[in-house]
C-alpha positions in Angstrom: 5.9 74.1 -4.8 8.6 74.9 -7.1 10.7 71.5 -8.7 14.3 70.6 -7.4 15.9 72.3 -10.3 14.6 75.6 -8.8 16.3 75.1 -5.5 19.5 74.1 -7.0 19.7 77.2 -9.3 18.7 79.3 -6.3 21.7 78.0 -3.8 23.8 78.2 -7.2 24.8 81.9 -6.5 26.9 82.9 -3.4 24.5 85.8 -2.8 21.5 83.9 -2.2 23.4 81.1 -0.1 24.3 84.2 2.2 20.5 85.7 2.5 19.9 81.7 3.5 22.1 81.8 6.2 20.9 85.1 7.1 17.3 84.4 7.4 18.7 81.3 9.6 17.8 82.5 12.7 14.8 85.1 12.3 13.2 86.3 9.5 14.0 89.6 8.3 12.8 92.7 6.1 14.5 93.4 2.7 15.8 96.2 3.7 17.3 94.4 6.2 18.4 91.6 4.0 19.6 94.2 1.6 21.7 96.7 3.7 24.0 93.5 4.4 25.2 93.5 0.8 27.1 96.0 -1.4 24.8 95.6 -4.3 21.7 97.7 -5.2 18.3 96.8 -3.5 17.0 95.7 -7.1 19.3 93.0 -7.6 18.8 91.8 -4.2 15.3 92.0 -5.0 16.1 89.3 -8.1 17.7 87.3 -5.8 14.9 87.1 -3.5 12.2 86.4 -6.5 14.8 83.4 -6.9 14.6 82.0 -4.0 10.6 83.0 -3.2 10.1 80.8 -6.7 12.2 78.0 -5.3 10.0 77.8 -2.1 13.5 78.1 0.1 11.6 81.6 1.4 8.5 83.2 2.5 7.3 86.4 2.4 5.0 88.1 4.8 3.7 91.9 4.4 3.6 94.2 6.9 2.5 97.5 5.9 4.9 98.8 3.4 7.5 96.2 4.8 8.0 92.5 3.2 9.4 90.0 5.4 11.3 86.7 4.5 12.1 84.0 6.4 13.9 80.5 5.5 11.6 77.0 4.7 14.0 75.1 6.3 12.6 71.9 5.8 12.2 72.6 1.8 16.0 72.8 1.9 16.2 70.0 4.5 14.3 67.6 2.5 15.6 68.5 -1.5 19.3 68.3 -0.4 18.4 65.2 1.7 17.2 63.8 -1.0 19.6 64.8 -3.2 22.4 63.3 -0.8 20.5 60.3 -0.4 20.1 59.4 -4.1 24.3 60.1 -4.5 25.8 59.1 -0.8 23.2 55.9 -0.8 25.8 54.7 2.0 24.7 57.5 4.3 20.9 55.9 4.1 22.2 53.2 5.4 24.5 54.9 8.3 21.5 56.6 9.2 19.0 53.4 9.6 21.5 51.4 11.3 22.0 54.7 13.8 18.0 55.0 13.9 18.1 50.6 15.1 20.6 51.3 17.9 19.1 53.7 19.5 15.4 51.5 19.0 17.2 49.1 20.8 18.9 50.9 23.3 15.8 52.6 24.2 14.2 49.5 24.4 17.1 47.6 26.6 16.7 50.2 28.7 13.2 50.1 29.4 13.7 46.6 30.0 16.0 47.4 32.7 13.7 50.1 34.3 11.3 47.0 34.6 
């Protein structure tokens, strides 16, 4: 799997952000991907190499088609990271959030009882 760096560059550039947000909800071919942009199918091409090589997209062939669709949790997990290592503060909001409901859940099977 390709290094952080790689996912960085890739969300670097406005036109792969939008194919990301595009493939958000279904994968989709690259003609698909392309006809949503005003530049040539080439450079759209580029930009999915980029992201392919940053492991934020799969490809699947069909036929003569290529179909992408987003890694979510590659994205998920390098920006969580990311966030984690400069917002340490939202660790801990998210542990302490994580013990409340623990112990909610366990009050309340304690009251079930």
């Amino acid at each position: 799997m390709a290094d952080d760096t790689g996912v960085f560059r890739a969300l670097a550039d406005p036109t792969r952000r939008q194919i990301l947000q595009d493939l958000r909800d279904r994968e989709l071919s690259a003609g698909d991907i392309a006809s949503r942009f005003t530049i040539s199918a080439p450079s759209i091409s580029r930009h999915l190499t980029v992201l392919k090589s940053a492991g934020l997209v799969n490809e699947r062939r069909e036929a003569n088609r290529i179909f992408y669709s987003l890694v979510e949790e590659r994205l998920a997990v390098c920006v969580g990271q990311f966030l984690s290592t400069v917002c340490p503060e939202q660790v801990v909001l998210r542990q302490r959030r994580k013990r409340r409901a623990t112990s909610q859940s366990a009050e309340n099977e304690e009251l079930r009882a």
